[in-house]
N, C-alpha and C positions, 0 to 999 in steps of 0.2 A: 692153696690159692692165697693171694695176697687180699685179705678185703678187711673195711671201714666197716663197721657196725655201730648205729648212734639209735637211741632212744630216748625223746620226752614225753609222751602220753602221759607222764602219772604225776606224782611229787617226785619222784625221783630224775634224777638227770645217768644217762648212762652212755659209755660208748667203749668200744673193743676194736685194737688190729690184730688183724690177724697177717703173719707173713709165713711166704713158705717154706714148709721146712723146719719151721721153729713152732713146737709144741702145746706150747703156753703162749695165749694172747695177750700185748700190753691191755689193760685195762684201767680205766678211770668211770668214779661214780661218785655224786653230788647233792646236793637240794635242787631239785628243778624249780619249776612256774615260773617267777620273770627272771631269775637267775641265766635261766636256759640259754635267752637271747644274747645275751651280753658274753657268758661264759663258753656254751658251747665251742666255737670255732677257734681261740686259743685254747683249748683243751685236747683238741683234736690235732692242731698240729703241733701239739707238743708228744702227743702220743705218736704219733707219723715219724717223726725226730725221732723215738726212742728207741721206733721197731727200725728204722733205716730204712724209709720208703718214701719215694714221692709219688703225689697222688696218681699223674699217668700210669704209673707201677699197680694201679691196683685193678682185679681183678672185677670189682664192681662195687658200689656202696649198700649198705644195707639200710636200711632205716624201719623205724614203729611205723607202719601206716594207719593203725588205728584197728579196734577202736581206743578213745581217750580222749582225754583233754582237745579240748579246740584251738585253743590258744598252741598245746603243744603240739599237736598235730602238724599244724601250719608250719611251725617253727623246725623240727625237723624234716617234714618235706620238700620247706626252702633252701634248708641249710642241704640236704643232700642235694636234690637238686644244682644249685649253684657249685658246689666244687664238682660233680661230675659233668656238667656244661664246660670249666673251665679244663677239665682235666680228660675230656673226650673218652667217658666210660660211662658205662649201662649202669642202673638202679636194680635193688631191690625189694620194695614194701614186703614188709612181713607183716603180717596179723598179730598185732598182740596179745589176743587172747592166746592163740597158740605158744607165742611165747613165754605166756606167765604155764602153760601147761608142760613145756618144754622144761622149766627150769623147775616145775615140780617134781619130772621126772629125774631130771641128774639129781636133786639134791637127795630124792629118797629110793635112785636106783633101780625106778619103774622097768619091767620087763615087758616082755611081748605080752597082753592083753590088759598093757595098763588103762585106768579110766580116769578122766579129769575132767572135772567140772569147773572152768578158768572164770573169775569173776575177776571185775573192776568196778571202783565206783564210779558212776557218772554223774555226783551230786543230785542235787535236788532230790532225794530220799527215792532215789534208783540206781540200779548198776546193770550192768553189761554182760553177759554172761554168754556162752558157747559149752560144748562138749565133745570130747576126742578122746580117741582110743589108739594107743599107741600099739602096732601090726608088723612086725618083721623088719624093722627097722624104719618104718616110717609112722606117722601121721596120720590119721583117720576123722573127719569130722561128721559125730553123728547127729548135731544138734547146732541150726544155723545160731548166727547173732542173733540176741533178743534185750530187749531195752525192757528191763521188765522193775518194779517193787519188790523188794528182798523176800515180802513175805508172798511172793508168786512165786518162788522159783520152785518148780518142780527138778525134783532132786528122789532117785530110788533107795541114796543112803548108800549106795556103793563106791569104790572109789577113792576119789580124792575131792573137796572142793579146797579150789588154791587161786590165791587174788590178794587185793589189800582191802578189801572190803570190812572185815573182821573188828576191829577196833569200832566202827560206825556202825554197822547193820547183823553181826555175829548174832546178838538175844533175837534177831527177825525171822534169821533162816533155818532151813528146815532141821532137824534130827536124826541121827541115822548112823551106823557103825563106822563110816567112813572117817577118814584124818581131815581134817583143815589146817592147811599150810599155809603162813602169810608169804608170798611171792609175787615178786614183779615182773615187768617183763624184760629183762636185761639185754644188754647187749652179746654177751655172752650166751646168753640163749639162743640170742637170733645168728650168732655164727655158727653154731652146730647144726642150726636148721637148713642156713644158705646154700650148702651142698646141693642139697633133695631136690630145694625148690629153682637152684638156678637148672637141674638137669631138665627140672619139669618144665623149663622155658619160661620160668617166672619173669626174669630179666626183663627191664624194658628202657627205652630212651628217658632222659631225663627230663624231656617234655612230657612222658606220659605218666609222669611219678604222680599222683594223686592221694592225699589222705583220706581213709576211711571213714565216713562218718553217717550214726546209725540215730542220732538224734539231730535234725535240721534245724530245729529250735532251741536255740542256747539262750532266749530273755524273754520274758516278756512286753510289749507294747501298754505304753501309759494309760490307755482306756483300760486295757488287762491287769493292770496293779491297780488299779482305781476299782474297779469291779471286782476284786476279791478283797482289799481293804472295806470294800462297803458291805460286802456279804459278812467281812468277821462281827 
């Protein structure tokens, strides 16, 4: 399949083509956060340019749908959005946590009954967290989103926990035999995955591309900074 694959949820900026027939995807990856807006869309058609595709050509766009960054979210679900409006092709959100669990598995060659416990951070001394179990060639989520404090995360110690969490909240979380892998959620993840999810009917118009989002509160209101200033 010919497909776009972009990701900014994190600090990272990332995006992948894939064309048919050719094995190896072009890929490109960055400093995201305000980077993203500005640099994204020449990067992507400079990767387009490289594989020898134009956008009609493709198969469908992939994008982070979240969860992540708000700021990034938006940003690539505009940006896909708008070239597959222009380019009269279907979307695909993917779930980033699956992603970051996805790219645990190729790097460390997870087999059938692998376990991943995918974190993100989502600032403010929490993160994002999911669970999936990888099954005959696909995907299994055992454990929905949860916006939780690093030191809730119930965790049995099996497994994998893989995220970029580590650096910030690693002394928080739980203990246990399992690896912790720093991983993102790449675009290159999210092409491996597009297969699966466009058989499942993932696809949808690029009116109905929507970002994920498991925290509706990203600030808070002056009376609320003024009332916790007075409490300190």
């Amino acid at each position: 399949m010919n497909l776009l694959a972009l990701d900014t949820s994190t600090e990272q900026m990332s995006m992948a083509v894939q064309r048919h027939g050719v094995s190896t995807p072009w890929q490109h990856t960055a400093p995201g956060g305000a980077l993203s807006s500005t640099h994204l869309i020449p990067e992507i058609q400079r990767l387009m340019a490289q594989a020898g595709l134009r956008f009609d050509q493709l198969d469908a766009i992939v994008f982070g749908a979240g969860p992540g960054s708000f700021t990034g979210l938006r940003t690539a679900c505009s940006v896909a959005q708008g070239l597959a409006f222009g380019a009269a092709v279907p979307v695909l959100p993917v779930d980033t946590l699956l992603a970051v669990a996805e790219e645990a598995r190729h790097e460390l060659g997870g087999a059938d009954g692998f376990c991943v416990t995918a974190l993100l951070d989502a600032r403010m001394d929490e993160l994002y967290a999911a669970s999936y179990q990888y099954q005959s060639g696909r995907w299994k989520q055992h454990k929905g989103y949860r916006l939780i404090k690093p030191e809730a995360l119930a965790w049995d110690g099996c497994g994998v926990l893989a995220g970029n969490v580590f650096p910030a909240y690693g002394a928080c979380l739980p203990d246990g035999p399992g690896r912790r892998l720093l991983a993102l959620p790449t675009a290159a993840a999210m092409l491996r995955l597009a297969p699966a999810l466009l058989a499942a009917g993932g696809a949808v118009n690029a009116a109905q591309a929507l970002p994920t989002y498991i925290r509706d509160k990203v600030a808070q209101t002056t009376l609320e900074r003024a009332a916790a200033k007075a409490a300190i």
